[in-house]
C-alpha positions in Angstrom: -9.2 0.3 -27.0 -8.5 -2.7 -25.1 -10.9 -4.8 -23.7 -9.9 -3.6 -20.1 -9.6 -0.5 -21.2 -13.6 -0.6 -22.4 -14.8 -1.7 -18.5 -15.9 1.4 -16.2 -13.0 3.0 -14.1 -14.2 3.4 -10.1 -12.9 6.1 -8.6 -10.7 5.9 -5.8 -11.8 8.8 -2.6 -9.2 10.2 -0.7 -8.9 10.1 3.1 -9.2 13.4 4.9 -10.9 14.9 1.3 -14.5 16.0 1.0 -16.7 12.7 0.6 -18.0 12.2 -2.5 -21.7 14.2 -2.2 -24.9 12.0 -3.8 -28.4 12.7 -4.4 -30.1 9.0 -4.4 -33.7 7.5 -3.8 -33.5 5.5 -1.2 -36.1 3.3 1.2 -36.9 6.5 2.9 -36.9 8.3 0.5 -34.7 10.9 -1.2 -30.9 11.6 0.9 -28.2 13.3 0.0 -24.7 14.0 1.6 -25.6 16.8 2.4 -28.3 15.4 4.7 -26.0 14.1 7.3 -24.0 17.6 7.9 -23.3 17.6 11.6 -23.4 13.4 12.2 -21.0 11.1 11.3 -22.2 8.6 8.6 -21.4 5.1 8.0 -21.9 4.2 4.6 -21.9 0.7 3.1 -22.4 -1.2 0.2 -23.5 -4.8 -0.3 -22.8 -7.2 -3.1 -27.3 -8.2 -3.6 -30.2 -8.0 -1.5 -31.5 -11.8 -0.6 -28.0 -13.3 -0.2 -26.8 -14.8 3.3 -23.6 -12.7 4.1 -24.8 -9.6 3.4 -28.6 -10.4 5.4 -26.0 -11.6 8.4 -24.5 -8.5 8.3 -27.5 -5.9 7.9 -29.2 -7.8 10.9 -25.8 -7.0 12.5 -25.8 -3.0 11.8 -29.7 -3.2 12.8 -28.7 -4.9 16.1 -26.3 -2.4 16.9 -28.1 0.9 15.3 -28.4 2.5 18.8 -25.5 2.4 19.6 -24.1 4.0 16.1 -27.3 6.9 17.1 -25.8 7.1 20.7 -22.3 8.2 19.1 -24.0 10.5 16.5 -23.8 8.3 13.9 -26.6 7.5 11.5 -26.4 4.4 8.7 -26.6 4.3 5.4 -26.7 0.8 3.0 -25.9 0.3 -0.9 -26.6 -2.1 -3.3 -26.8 -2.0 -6.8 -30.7 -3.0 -6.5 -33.7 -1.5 -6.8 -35.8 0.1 -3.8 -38.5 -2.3 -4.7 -35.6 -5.6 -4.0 -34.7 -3.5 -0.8 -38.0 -3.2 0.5 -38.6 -6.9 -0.1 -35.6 -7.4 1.3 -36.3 -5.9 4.3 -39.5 -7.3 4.9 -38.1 -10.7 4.9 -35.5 -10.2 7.1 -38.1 -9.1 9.6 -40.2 -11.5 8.8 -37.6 -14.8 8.6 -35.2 -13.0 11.6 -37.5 -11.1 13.4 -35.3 -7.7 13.0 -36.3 -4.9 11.7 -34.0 -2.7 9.5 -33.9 1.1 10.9 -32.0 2.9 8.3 -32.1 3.9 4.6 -30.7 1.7 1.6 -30.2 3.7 -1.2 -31.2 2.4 -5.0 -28.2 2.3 -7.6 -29.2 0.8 -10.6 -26.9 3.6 -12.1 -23.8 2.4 -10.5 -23.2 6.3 -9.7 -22.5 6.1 -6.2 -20.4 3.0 -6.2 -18.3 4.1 -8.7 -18.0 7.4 -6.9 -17.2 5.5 -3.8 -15.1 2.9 -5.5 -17.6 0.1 -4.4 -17.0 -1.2 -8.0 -13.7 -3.6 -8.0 -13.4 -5.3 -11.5 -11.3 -8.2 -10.0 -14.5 -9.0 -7.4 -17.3 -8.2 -10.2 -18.0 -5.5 -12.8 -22.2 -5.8 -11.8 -22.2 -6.2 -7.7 -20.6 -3.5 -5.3 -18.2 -5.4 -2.9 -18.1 -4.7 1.0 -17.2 -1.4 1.5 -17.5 0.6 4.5 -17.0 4.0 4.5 -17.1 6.4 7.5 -17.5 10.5 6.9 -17.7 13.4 9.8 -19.6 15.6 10.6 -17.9 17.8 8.0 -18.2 15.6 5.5 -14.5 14.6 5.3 -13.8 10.7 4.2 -12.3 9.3 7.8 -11.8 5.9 6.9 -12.5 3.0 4.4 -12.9 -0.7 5.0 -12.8 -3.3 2.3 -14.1 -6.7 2.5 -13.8 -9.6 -0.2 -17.5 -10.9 -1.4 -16.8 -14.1 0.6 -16.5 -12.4 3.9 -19.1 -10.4 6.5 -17.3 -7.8 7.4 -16.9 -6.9 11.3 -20.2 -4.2 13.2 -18.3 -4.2 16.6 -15.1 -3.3 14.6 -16.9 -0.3 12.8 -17.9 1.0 16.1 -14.8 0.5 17.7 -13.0 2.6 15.1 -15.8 5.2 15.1 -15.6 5.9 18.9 -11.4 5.5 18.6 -11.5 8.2 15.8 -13.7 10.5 17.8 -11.8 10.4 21.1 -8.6 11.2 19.0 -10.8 14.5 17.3 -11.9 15.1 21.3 -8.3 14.4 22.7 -5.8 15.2 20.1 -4.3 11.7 20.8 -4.2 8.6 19.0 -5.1 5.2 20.0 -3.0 2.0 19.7 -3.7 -1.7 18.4 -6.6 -3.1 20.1 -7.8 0.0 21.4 -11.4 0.4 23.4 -13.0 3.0 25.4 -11.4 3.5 28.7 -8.0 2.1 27.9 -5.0 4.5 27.7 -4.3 6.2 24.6 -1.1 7.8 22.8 0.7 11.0 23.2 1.5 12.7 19.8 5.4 12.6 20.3 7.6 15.5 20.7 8.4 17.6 17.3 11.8 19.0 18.9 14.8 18.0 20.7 14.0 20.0 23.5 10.6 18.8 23.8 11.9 14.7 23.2 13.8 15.7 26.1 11.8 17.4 28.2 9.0 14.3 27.7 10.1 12.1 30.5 9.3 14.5 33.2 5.4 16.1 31.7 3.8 13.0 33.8 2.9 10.1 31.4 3.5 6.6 31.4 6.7 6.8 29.4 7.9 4.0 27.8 10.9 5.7 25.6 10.6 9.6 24.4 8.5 9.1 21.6 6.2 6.1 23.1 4.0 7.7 26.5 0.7 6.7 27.0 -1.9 8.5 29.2 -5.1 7.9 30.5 -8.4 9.9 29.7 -11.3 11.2 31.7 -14.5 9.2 30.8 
């Protein structure tokens, strides 16, 4: 066996598969996947507790928790720490920052999760979950994953704008374009026949060509 060969393989999820389900201790206690049927979930890992990016970016997620709770969203963080380093953690963030965190870390000395999730990337670090953000339905299907590089906070605003752009397309049927925030126009699915490509200019949206229209939605 080589020596690559000898290092923990993390698993990759699929999009639009079942999320991988957990059962963790976490800050508030035991959680599960299962927990969170009906809400969407943002799930994140972080490299260590007590290091500057990652505190910039929980005081970020805590800044904007209600408005993750307003679009039926709950958080959830990760590190490969234990609940004693989170709740230390936490306190001092408070304490040093003056914000308080509102949602659950979970504890994963294990590793099980993050290799579940594929939080583990061996060219980053074989001991420290890199940024990854991970956002599952209400179903528990595995939406969309965002990956960060150690060095860099990754984006809060950008999380919500993706979460509120993937729910109007659920609502709508639609998808949105580059860019896209609440209250621009969004994009027809194009025609799936020559009749209908033809038939497209005249059904009353902003047409561009037969497979580009654009349309606005109600509020």
């Amino acid at each position: 066996m080589s020596k690559d060969d000898s290092q923990p393989q993390s698993a990759m999820p699929q999009l639009n598969a079942p999320a991988p389900a957990f059962e963790v201790k976490t800050t508030a206690g035991r959680r599960s996947l299962a927990d969170y049927r009906g809400r969407w979930l943002v799930l994140f890992s972080h490299p260590a507790d007590f290091t500057p990016v990652c505190t910039t970016e929980f005081i970020a997620f805590a800044r904007a928790y209600d408005e993750f709770q307003a679009l039926n969203c709950d958080l959830l963080g990760l590190s490969i720490d234990s609940r004693f380093a989170h709740l230390a953690w936490m306190r001092n963030i408070k304490e040093t920052f003056g914000v308080e965190i509102p949602f659950p870390i979970i504890e994963d000395l294990s590793m099980t999760v993050a290799q579940a999730y594929g939080m583990i990337q061996p060219g980053a670090s074989d001991t420290s979950a890199v940024r990854a953000t991970f956002l599952i339905d209400p179903e528990g299907m595995l939406r969309a994953m965002v990956y960060y590089p150690m060095s860099n906070g990754r984006s809060v605003p950008e999380l919500l704008r993706l979460l509120e752009a993937m729910q109007t397309s659920d609502v709508h049927g639609v998808a949105t374009p580059e860019g896209w925030q609440p209250g621009d126009k969004v994009i027809v699915p194009p025609p799936q026949t020559a009749e209908e490509a033809e038939a497209r200019r005249q059904e009353g949206y902003e047409y561009t060509d037969w497979y580009f229209c654009k349309k606005e939605i109600a509020a």
